[in-house]
Structure formats: structure tokens, C-alpha cells
N, C-alpha and C positions, 0 to 999 in steps of 0.2 A: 261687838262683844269681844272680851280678851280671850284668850285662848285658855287660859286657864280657870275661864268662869263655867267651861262643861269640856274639860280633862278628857274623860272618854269619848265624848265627840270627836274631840280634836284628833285624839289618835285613832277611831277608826274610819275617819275619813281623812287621812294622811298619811304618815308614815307606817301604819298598822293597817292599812284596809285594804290589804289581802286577804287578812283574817276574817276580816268583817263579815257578817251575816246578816242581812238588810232585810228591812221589811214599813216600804213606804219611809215614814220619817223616824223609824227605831233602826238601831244598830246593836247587834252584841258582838262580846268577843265567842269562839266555841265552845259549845255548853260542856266541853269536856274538860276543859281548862280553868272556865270561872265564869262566874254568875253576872261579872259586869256589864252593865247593858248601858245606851243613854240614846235619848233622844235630838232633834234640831230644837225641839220646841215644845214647852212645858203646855199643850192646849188640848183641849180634847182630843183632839184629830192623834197628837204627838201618844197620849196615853192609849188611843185601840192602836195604833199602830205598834206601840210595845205590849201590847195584851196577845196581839195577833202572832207577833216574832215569839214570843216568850210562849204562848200556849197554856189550853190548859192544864193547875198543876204545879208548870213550870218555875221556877227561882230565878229573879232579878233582882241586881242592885244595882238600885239608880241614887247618882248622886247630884244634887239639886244643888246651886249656888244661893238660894234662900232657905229661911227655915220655913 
């Protein structure tokens, strides 16, 4: 995968994942900052793992490399 095909991946398991807030195969940046989230892997597993991070309620934007 190119680096650029899941952006927010890349940066919060690199140069930004300090900030990172983990949960299984979901990352976000701090809900206090922004809504950006993404996962390893568009699969069921990748989506409760962002249901779980995110909460319910919660606000995510996930950016997908397909439509």
C-alpha cells in the first residue's frame, strides 16, 4: 500500500502517533482537535474497532481510497 492511499494512517502510526488514540485496528487524532479517524483495514473487524474508539454518539471522518 502507498502511503498516501490511508493519509491518516500513515500519520498516526508515524510521525503523529503520539497523538494517536488506539483502539485495536482504529486510530484517531484527540477528539478535542478533530474528528479525523482511520483505520489498518476497511473489514468488519477495522469498522467495530472504529465504532468502539469513536463511541457512542461519537463524530468520525474516515477517509477511504475507494468510493
Amino acid at each position: 500500500m502507498h502511503p498516501l492511499d490511508n493519509v491518516i494512517w500513515q500519520a498516526l502510526t508515524t510521525r503523529q502517533s503520539e497523538f494517536a488514540e488506539s483502539f485495536e485496528l482504529a486510530r484517531r487524532f484527540p477528539r478535542a482537535v478533530t474528528s479525523l479517524t482511520a483505520f489498518s483495514e476497511p473489514s468488519p473487524r477495522g469498522y467495530a474497532s472504529l465504532a468502539e474508539l469513536v463511541g457512542a454518539g461519537g463524530t468520525a471522518t474516515l477517509s477511504l481510497p475507494v468510493p
